[in-house]
N, C-alpha and C positions, 0 to 999 in steps of 0.2 A: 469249907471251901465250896463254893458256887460249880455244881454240875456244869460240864461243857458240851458245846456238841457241834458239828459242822453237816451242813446240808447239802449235798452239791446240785447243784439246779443248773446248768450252764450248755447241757446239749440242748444239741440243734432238734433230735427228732425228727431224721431223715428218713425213717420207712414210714412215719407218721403222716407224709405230706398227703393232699395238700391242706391239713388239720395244721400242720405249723406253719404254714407258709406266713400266717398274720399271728399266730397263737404261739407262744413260749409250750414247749410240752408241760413243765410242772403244772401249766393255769389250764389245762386243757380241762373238763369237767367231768366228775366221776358222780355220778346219782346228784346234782348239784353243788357240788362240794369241790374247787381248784387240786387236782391230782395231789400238790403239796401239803396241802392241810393237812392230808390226812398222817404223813407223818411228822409233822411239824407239832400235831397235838399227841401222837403217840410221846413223843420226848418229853414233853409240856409233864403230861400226866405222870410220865416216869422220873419226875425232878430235873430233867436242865430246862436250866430258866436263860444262860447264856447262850444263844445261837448265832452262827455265823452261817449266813447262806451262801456260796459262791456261785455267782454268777457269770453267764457271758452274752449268749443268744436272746435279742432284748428284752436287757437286765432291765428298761427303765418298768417296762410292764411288769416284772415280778415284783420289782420294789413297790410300786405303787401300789401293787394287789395285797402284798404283805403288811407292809407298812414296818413301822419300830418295833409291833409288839406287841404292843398294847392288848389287842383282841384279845393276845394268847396267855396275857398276864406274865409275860417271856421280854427278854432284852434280846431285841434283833440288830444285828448288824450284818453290812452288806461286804464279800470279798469281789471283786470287776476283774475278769480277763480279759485282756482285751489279743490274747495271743492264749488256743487252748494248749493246759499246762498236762491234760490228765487229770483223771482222776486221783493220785497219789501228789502230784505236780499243786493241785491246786489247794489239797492242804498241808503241803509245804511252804506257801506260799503267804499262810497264815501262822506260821511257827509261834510265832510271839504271846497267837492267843493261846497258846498251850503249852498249860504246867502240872499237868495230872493224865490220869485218865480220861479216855476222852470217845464221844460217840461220834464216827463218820456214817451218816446216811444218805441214800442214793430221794433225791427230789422228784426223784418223776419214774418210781412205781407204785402201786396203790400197799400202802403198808401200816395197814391199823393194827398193830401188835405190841406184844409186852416187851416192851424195850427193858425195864428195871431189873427183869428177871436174867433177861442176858447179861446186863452188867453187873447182878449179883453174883451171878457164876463166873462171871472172867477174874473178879475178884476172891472169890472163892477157893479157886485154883489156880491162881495167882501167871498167867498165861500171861505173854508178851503180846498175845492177839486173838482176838477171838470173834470168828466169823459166824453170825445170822446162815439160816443155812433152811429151804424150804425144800419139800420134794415136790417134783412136777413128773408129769406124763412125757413132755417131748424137751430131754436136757441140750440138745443138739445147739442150743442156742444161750448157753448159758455155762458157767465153768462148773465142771461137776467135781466133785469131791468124796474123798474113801475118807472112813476113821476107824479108829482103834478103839478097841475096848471101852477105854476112858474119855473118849470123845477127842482125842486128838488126832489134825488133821495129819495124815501120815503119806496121801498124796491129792494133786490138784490138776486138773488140766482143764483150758478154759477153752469151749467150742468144738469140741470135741467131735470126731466125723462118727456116726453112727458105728464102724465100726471099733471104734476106742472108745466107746461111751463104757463103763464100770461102775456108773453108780445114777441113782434117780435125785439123789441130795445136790444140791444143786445152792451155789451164792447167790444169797438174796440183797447182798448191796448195802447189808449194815454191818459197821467194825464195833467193836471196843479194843480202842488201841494203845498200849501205852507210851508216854512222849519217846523211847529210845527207838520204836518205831521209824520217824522221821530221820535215822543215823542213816536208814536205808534207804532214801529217797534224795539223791542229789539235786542240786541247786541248778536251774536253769535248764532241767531238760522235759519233754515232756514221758509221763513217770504214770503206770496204771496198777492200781492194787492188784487185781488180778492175772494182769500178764507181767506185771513187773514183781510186785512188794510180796506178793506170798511165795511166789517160786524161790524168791530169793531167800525170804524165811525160814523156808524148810529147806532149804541147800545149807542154811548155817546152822540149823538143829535147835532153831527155836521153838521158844513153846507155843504152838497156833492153836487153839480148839475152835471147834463147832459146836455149834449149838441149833436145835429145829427151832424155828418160830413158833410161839401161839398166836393166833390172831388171825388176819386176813391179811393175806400177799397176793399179791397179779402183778407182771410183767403186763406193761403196756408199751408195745414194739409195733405194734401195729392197729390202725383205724378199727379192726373186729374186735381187739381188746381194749379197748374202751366201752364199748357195749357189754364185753362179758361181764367188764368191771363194776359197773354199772347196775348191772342185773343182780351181783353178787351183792352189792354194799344193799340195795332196796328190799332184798330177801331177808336180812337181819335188821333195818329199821324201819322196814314198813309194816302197815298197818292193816287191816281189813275196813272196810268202810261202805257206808250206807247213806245213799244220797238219793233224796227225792226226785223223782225222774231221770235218775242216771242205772244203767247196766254196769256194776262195779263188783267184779271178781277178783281174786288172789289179792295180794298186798303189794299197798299201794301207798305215796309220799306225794300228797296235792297241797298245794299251798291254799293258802285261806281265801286268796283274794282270783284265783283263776276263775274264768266265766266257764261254767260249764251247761249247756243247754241241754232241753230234754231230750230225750232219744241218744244220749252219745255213748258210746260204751268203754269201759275201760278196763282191760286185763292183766293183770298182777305178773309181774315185777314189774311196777308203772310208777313214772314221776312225772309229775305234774306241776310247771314253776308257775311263780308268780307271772299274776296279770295276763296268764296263759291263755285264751280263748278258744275251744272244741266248741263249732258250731253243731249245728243237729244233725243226726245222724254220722258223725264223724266216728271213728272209730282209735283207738290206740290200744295197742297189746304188745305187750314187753316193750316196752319204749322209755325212751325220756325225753319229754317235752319242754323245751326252759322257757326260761323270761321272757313274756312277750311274744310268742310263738301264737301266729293264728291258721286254724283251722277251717278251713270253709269246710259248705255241708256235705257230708257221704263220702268226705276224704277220710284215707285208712294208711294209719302206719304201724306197722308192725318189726319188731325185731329190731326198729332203728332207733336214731339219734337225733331230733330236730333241736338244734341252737338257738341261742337266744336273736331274737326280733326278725326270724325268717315265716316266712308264709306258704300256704298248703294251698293250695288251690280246688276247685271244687270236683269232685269223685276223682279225686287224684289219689296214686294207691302207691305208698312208699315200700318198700322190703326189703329188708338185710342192706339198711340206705344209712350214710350220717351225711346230715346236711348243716354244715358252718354257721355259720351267722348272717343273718340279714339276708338269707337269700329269698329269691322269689320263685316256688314253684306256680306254675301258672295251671289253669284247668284242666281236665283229662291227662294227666302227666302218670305216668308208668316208671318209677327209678326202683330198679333190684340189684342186689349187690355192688352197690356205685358207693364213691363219696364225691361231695359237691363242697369247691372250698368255698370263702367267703363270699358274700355280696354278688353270686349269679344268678343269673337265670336263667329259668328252664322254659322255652317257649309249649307253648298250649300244646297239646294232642303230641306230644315227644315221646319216644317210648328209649330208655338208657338200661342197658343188663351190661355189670362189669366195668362203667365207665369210672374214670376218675380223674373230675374235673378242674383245674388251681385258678385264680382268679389270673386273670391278665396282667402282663409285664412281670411273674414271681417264675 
């Protein structure tokens, strides 16, 4: 029987703004890579080839960006809300595609990890549910979770105020569920695994375990965690590199075809997209530059984010900045700690700390 698995991609990506104001969160970019990929190939690799993505917040961009499949050597099919059901709502909502075992994962946090091993262990120990389970530094934002001995979850509380926080184990947003799962998830209401399906599972004394993840996890809840994200994925596929008149330290992911002029320097964890242009003397250090992104000369971005087909203007100096797409920084511009959403700009000699900009009429 054909591995299964549901994706949920369907938030809005409200703290995210104004990055989603034009941009689905799953397709937002992580080191060049659409946020989703990354576990869309995690499952790929762990054997489900059936996937069902559920969508809502515009689906027609995810579909498009995804497509059937194909890429992933995977059958992709699409679930449309057009009313959100939850997270538990919206794979009840797909019942029919499920008759086994089955993987629910979360679309839009960065999760390059061993999915197989989880589901060899929920079968293993033959669990009615078995929760992906990461540890973080600050749980306050996430449902934390106790376990016993044996790795069963024995309690849950989601969002917990610093003073109730009990554990640093924290849901990472992947299930192995089995179909009787779904008993627990009424028809027509809006229904969330977390604050609804597990509480109720451990109130009837079912079997839930946890399990830590291998691999790479990041919450991306906010504009600064896509940069982290970012920096994190480029530390593990990046390279070291040596290029004729270029200053190029730590490791670094440049595409073949960016124009890179003499004098420009570049500092590791650094990506560098296609068709990219860094005129001379420009600078980038911890950054990601994408597609078509131009640089004029003695501009410097650091720690930030510049998107695809947006422009730098000259000794324009970006910091702890992410700028959308298509926007136009214009000359002597100063942006520190700001995000700039799509298609604006920033008028010459500007100086912005802390702003954060959404394109007009969103």
């Amino acid at each position: 029987m054909t591995m299964k698995a549901i994706v949920l991609a369907g938030g809005i990506g409200t703290r995210l703004k104004p990055l989603t104001e034009r941009v689905p969160k799953p397709l937002l970019p992580v080191a060049g890579r659409p946020c989703i990929d990354f576990v869309l190939r995690s499952l790929v690799s762990a054997g489900f080839k059936e996937i069902i993505v559920a969508t809502s917040y515009m689906s027609d961009r995810v579909m498009k960006r995804i497509g059937d499949g194909m890429e992933y050597d995977a059958s992709i099919l699409y679930s449309f809300e057009a009313t959100p059901a939850g997270t538990a709502g919206a794979v009840k909502r797909v019942a029919d595609f499920i008759d086994d075992t089955i993987v629910v994962a979360s679309g839009d946090v960065l999760a390059d990890v061993d999915i197989r091993e989880l589901y060899e262990y929920h079968n293993h120990v033959g669990a009615m549910a078995t929760m992906a389970l990461t540890m973080v530094e600050e749980p306050t934002e996430f449902g934390i979770v106790g376990l016993d001995d044996n790795h069963r979850i024995v309690r849950f509380q989601e969002k917990p105020s610093p003073q109730e926080v009990f554990s640093n184990l924290v849901n990472a947003g992947i299930y192995i569920l089995e179909p009787e799962v779904l008993d627990f998830i009424p028809e027509g209401e809006t229904f969330d695994f977390s604050k609804d399906v597990f509480p109720l599972l451990l109130e009837r004394g079912a079997q839930v375990h946890g399990v830590e993840l291998k691999g790479l996890w990041m919450d991306i809840g906010r504009p600064r965690d896509l940069w982290r994200a970012s920096m994190e994925v480029i530390k593990r596929t990046g390279k070291r590199a040596t290029i004729e008149g270029i200053e190029c330290r730590g490791l670094v992911v440049i595409s073949p075809d960016a124009v890179l002029e003499d004098g420009v320097e570049i500092e590791g964890p650094s990506y560098i997209g296609g068709a990219a242009t860094l005129s001379r003397g420009s600078k980038v250090h911890r950054s990601c530059i994408y597609d078509n992104v131009y640089l004029d000369r003695d501009s410097a971005v650091e720690d930030s984010i510049v998107m695809e087909e947006s422009r730098v203007g000259w000794r324009s100096v970006i910091l702890d900045t992410i700028i959308s797409a298509s926007c136009t920084i214009e000359e002597d511009v100063r942006l520190i700690s700001s995000v700039i959403g799509d298609e604006m700009k920033v008028r010459a000699h500007s100086r912005l700390e802390g702003a954060s900009v959404a394109p007009p009429g969103d």
